[in-house]
N, C-alpha and C positions, 0 to 999 in steps of 0.2 A: 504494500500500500504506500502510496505519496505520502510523504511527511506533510504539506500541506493541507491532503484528506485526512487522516490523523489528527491534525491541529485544530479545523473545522470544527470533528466529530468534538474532537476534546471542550472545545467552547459551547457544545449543547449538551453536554454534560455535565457542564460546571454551573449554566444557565438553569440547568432542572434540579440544582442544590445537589449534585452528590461530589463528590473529590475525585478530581482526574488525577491520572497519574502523568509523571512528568516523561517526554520520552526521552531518553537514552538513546540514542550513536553508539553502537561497541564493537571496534575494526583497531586492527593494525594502523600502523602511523604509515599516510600516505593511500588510504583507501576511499578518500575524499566525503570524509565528514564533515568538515569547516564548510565545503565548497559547499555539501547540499542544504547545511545553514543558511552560508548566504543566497542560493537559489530562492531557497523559504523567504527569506526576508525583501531581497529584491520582487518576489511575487506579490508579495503582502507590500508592500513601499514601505516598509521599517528599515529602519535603521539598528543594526547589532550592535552590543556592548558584548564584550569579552570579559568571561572574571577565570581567572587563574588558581582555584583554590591550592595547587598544590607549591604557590609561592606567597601564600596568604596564611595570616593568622586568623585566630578565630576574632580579634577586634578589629583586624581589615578589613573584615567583614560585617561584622555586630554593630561598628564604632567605637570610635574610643571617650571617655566624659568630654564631654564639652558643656561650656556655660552658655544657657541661651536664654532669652527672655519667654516668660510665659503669658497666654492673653492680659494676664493681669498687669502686666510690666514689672512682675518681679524675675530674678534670676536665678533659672534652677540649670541646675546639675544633670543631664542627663549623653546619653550614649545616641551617637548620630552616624549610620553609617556611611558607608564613602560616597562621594561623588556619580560614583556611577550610579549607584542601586537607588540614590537621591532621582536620578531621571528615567528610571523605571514608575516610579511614582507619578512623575511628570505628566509623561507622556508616554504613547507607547511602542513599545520595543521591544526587540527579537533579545531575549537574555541568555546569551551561550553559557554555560557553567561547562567549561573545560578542563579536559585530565585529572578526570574525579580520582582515579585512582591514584592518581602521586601526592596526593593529599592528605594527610596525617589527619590522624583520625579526629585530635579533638576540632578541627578546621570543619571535617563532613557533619560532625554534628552540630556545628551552626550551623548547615545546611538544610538542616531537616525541615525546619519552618516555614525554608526560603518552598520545599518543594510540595510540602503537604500543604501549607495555608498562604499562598505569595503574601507571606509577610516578614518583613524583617525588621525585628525587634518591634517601633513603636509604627512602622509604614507599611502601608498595606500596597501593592504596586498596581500601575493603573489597569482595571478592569481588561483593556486589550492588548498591553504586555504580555509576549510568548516566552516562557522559560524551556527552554530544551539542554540537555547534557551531553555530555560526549566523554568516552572513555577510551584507554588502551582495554585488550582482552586481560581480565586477571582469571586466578584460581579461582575457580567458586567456595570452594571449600574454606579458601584465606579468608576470602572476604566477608564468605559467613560465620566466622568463626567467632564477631564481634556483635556485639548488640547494636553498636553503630551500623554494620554492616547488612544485617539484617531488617536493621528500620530503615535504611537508604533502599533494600530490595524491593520494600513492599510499598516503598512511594514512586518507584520507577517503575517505564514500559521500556524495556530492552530493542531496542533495534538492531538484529545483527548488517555490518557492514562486510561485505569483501569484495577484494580484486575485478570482481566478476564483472561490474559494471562498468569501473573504467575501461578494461578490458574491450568490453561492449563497444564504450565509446571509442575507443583507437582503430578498430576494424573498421568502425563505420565513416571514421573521418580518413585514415587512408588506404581502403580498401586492401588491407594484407589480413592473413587469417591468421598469424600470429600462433601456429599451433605450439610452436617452442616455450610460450606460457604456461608458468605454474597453474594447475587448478588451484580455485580458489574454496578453501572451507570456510564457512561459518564459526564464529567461534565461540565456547562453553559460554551460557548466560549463567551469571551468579544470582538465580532464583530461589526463592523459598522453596523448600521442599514438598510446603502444608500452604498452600495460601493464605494471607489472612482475610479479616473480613471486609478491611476494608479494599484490598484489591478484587474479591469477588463483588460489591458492590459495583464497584466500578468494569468489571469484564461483563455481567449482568447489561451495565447499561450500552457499555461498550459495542455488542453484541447485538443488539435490539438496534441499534444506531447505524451497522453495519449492514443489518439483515435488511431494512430498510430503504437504505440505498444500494439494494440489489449485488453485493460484494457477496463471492462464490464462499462458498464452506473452507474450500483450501485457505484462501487467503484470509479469512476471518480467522484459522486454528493457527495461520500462522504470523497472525498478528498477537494471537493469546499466549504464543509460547512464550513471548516475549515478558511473562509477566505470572506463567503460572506453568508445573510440568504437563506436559501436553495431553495424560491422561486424563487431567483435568480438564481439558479444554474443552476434549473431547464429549465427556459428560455432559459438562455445562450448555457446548451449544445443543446437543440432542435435547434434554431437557427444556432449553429455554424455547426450542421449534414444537415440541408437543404441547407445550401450556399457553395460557391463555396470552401471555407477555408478547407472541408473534402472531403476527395478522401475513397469511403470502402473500395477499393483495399488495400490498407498498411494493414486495423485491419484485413481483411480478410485472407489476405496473413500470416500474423502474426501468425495466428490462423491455419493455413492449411486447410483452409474453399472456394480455388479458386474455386471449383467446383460450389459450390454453389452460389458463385458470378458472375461464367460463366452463371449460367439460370437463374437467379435469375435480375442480376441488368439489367437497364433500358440500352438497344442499345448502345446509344449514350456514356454513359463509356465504352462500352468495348471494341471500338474501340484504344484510345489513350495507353491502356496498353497490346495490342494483343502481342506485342515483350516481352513486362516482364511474363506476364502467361505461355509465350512459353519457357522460363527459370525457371518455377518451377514447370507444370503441363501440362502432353502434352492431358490429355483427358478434361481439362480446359479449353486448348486453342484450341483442335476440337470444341468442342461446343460454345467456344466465336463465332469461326469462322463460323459455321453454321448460329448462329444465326445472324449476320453482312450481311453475305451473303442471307440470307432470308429476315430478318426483313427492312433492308435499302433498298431503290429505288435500279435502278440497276446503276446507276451516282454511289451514295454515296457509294455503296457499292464495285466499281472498284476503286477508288480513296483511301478508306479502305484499299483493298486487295494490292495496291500498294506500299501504304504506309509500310504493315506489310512486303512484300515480300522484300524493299529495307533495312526494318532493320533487315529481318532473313539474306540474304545476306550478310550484315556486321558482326553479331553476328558470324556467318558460316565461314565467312573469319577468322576475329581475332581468333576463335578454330583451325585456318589449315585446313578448308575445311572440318568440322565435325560437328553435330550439336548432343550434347550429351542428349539423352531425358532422363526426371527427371521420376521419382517412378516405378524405376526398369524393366519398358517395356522393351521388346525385340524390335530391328525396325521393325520384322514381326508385331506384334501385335500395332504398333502405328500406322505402314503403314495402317493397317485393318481398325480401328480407323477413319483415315482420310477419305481412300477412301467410309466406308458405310456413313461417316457424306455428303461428298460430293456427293452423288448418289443422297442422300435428299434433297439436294441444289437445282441439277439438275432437280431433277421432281417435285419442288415447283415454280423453275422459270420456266419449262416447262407449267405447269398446270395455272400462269398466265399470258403465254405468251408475256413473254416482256425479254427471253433471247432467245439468238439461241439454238438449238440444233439439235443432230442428234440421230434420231430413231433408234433401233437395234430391234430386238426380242423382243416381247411382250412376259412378262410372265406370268407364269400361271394365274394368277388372272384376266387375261385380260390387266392387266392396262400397259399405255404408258412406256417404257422405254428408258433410255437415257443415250449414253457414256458421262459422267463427266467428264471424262478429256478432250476429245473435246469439249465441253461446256465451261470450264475453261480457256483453250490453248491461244486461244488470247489475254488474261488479261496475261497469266503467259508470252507468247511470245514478248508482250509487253513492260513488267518491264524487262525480259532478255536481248532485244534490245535496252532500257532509259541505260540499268548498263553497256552494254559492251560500249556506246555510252562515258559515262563518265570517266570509265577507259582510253579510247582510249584519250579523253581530256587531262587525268592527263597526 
């Protein structure tokens, strides 16, 4: 995934009050971590500040006392951190925390703040400041081996870096194939073993975020590795797609895949988004609508049809009395559309006799035929009669 889409995700996840985790770069020196920083921030127009924890104290960081005026105009004593982390405050900006790992330990534990609450000490940093890390590969086992260590893992999302991309990049800019190149591996993330809760909070949302914007199972598990061991990943996403937390409609939709979600998914969803399908795919929403109308009792399935007919109504209204179909149809060809999906309707609820209808001409094949719209008429005469009822109310 683009650090960019990452960063996105991260700002509606901090927007819906849970704690993002901060992402982590972890590559070899010269595997162009800095550069996809600055990529990030030239895309966003930020300007980067660089902190150096591993040439910094923990009061290069924190501040050291200084005497400053307080509202009142007396002079108090307190701790002002540096210049730089003053203009994260400010304004906002791309905050690189680089070479975490050369960093003595009591230095990363002033960092904890910076990475779980952007705040340091008494400043909180501006709302659209981006804090990202970047490390050399260490032991995981070193680095868990500290309490520090461990609470630095479970505020961090790990990004593995390697070779591969530059790599990429040099074939493609001067066409050689370079096979004399080292392969490039990925290298150990220093993850928790157990996750804790607050990073399953955050892969939870993470996930939903992801699922959403139509991002594939691989690359969702392999944005969780980064933050949890992968059998856990594994879990989480299966669980998070059987309950109630995942709608496929959104990845679906995402994807321009409604069709397939129209025959595809179980009745009972396709009911609650018959109005949004019918705003981006009008042969999606005949065959939602078939299948509503088939597959449900004939209760469920009037109750359905009312429901969609009182928010095509509204959608109809708010356009001026228009309802504009999506992917180029002509209205003759949507109308067509409709009316042979609903003929089907009609001689499905015919054939198990638990709708009304009316017989016309049998046709050639013998079999029973049936006007549709007569069939449908008192459900639609219905909903027409509930809407002029309510208007007249307002």
């Amino acid at each position: 995934m683009k650090l960019q889409d990452l960063i996105k995700i991260n700002a509606r996840i901090l927007a819906a009050g849970v704690q993002s985790l901060v992402p982590c770069l972890i590559g070899e020196t010269g595997v162009g971590k800095t550069s996809r920083v600055a990529q990030l921030a030239e895309q966003l127009g930020l300007p980067v500040l660089r902190l150096l924890p591993g040439t910094e104290t923990p009061e290069d960081l924190l501040g050291y006392p200084r005497a400053v005026r307080s509202r009142d105009g007396a002079w108090v004593v307190q701790p002002l951190p540096r210049e730089e982390l003053h203009r994260t405050v400010q304004e906002p900006v791309v905050l690189l925390v680089d070479e975490l790992d050369k960093a003595r330990e009591e230095t990363l534990s002033a960092l904890l703040t910076l990475f779980a609450e952007r705040r340091v000490r008494n400043l909180t940093l501006h709302p659209d400041s981006i804090v990202v890390a970047a490390m050399q590969p260490v032991e995981p086992a070193v680095w868990l081996s500290s309490k520090t260590g461990e609470a630095l893992a479970a505020r961090l999302l790990f990004i593995p870096c390697t070779a591969g991309e530059a790599w990429s990049h040099l074939r493609d800019r001067y066409g050689l194939s370079l096979k004399f190149l080292p392969e490039t591996e990925s290298p150990a993330l220093p993850i928790l073993s157990k996750p804790s809760p607050r990073v399953v909070e955050y892969a939870v949302s993470l996930v939903r975020e992801m699922l959403a914007a139509g991002v594939s199972d691989e690359e969702i598990l392999a944005v969780l590795n980064g933050c949890m061991e992968p059998h856990f990943g594994v879990e989480l996403l299966d669980e998070i797609k059987s309950s109630d937390l995942y709608d496929p409609f959104d990845r679906l939709a995402a994807e321009g895949r409604l069709r397939e979600w129209a025959a595809a998914a179980p009745v009972g969803e396709l009911v609650p988004h018959l109005i949004d399908v019918a705003k981006q795919d009008w042969p999606a929403t005949v065959t939602a609508l078939e299948r509503v109308l088939i597959e449900l009792d004939p209760d469920a399935a009037t109750a359905a049809m009312r429901s969609f007919l009182r928010d095509l109504h509204s959608v109809v209204e708010a356009a001026g009395g228009t309802l504009e179909i999506p992917d180029g149809l002509s209205e003759e060809e949507g109308a067509d559309l409709l009316e042979t999906a609903l003929r089907r309707v009609a001689r499905a609820w015919a054939e198990r006799g638990k709708a009304p209808t009316i017989s016309v001409d049998a046709p050639a094949d013998g079999g029973a035929r049936v006007d549709t719209m007569e069939t449908l008429r008192p459900l639609i005469d219905e909903v027409q009669e509930s809407l002029r009822g309510e208007e007249e109310a307002e």
